[in-house]
N, C-alpha and C positions, 0 to 999 in steps of 0.2 A: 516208531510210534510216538507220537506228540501227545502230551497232555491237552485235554478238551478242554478244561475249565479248572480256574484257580476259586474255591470259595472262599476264600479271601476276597476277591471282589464284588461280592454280592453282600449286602448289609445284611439280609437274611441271614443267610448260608453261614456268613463270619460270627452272627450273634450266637447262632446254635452250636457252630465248631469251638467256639470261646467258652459256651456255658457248659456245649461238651467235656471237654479239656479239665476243667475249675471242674466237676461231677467227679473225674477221676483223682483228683486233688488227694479224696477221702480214703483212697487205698493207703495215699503214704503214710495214714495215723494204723494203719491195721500193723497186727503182727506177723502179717505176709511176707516173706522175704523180697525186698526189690528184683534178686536175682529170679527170681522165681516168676515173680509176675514177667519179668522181660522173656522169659523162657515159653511161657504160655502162649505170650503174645507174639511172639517169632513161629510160634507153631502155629498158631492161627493164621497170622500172615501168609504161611509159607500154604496151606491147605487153599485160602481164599485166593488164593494168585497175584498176592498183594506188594508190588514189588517196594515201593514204598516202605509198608510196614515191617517185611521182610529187614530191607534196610537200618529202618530206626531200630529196631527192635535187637537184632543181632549188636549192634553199633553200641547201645545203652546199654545192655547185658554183659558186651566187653568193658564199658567203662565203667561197670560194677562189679568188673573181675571174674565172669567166666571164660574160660578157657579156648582154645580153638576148636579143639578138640571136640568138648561138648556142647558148642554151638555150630561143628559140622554135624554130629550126629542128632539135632533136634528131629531132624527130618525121619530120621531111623529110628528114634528112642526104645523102640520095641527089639529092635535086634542088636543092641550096643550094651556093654559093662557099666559105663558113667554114671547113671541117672540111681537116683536113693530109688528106694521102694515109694518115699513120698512125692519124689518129684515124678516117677511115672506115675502113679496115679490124678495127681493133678494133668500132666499130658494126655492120659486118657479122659478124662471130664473135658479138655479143650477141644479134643477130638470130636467127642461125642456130642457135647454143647454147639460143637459147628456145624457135625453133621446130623442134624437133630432126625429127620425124614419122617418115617412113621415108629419108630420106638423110641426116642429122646435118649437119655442116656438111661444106663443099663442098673440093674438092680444092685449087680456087681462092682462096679463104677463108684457107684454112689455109695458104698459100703469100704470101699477103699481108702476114698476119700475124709469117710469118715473115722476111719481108722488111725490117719493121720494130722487130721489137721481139725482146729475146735472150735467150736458155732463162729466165729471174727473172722478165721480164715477161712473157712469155708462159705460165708458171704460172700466175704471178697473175694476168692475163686469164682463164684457165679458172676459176680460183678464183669471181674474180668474178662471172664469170656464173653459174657454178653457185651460191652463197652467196645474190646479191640474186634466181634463180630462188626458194628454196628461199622467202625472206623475206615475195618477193611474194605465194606461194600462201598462206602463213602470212598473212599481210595481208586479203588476197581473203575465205579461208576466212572467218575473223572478222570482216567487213568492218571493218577498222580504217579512218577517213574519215582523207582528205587535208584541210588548209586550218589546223590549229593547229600545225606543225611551228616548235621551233626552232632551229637551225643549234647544234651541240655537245651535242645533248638525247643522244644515244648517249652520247657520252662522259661523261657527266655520272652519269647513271643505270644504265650497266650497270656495269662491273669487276668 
């Protein structure tokens, strides 16, 4: 499979991926753990088909220090030891935030959630999912491949 389209070359496409990018800036002032948002976003990735964000996401995660371990079981987090109570319920909010269909995410879900984590984080939870949602179709769409990611390439190349 080849990628279709680099939006880097369209002044469009590059203005909105740019203002995209600089939008998620404002996670880094929340109380969210970095590791956590990279976790969400590897689960999202990996649900969307995103090999790409699959990539970044897994790659950041390690070079904020999760484990292999717990970034082989993102995919399983329901049938694995690793994950807090807080970080599966966030993984269930990304679940359910992705796959929204006809009931969005669940009464349960959202009580978990808030169980854990307080009005700043649970923003940026929503944030999240919806942002690396938005990213991964953007990815999909253009088949942007996963396997050349490198940890800080965001930061480096957007602003």
């Amino acid at each position: 499979m080849e990628p279709r389209f680099n939006l880097f070359d369209s002044p469009t496409s590059a203005k909105v991926a740019k203002r995209f990018y600089n939008a998620s800036l404002a996670l880094e002032e929340s109380t969210l753990p970095k590791s956590l948002r990279e976790l969400v976003q590897l689960r999202v990735g990996q649900i969307n088909g995103c090999g790409f964000c699959v990539d970044a996401h897994a790659k950041e995660a390690a070079a904020e220090g999760e484990s292999a371990v717990r970034l082989s079981l993102v995919a399983a987090w329901r049938h694995s030891t690793v994950f807090t109570e807080a970080e599966r319920a966030a993984l269930a909010l990304a679940e359910e935030g992705t796959r929204l269909g006809e009931h969005g995410v669940s009464d349960g879900t959202w009580a978990e959630v808030r169980k854990h984590y307080d009005d700043d984080q649970v923003g940026a939870l929503v944030c999240v999912v919806a942002l690396i949602n938005a990213a991964t179709r953007m990815a999909v769409i253009v088949r942007n491949l996963g396997g050349s990611y490198e940890p800080g390439v965001f930061a480096r190349t957007a602003g």
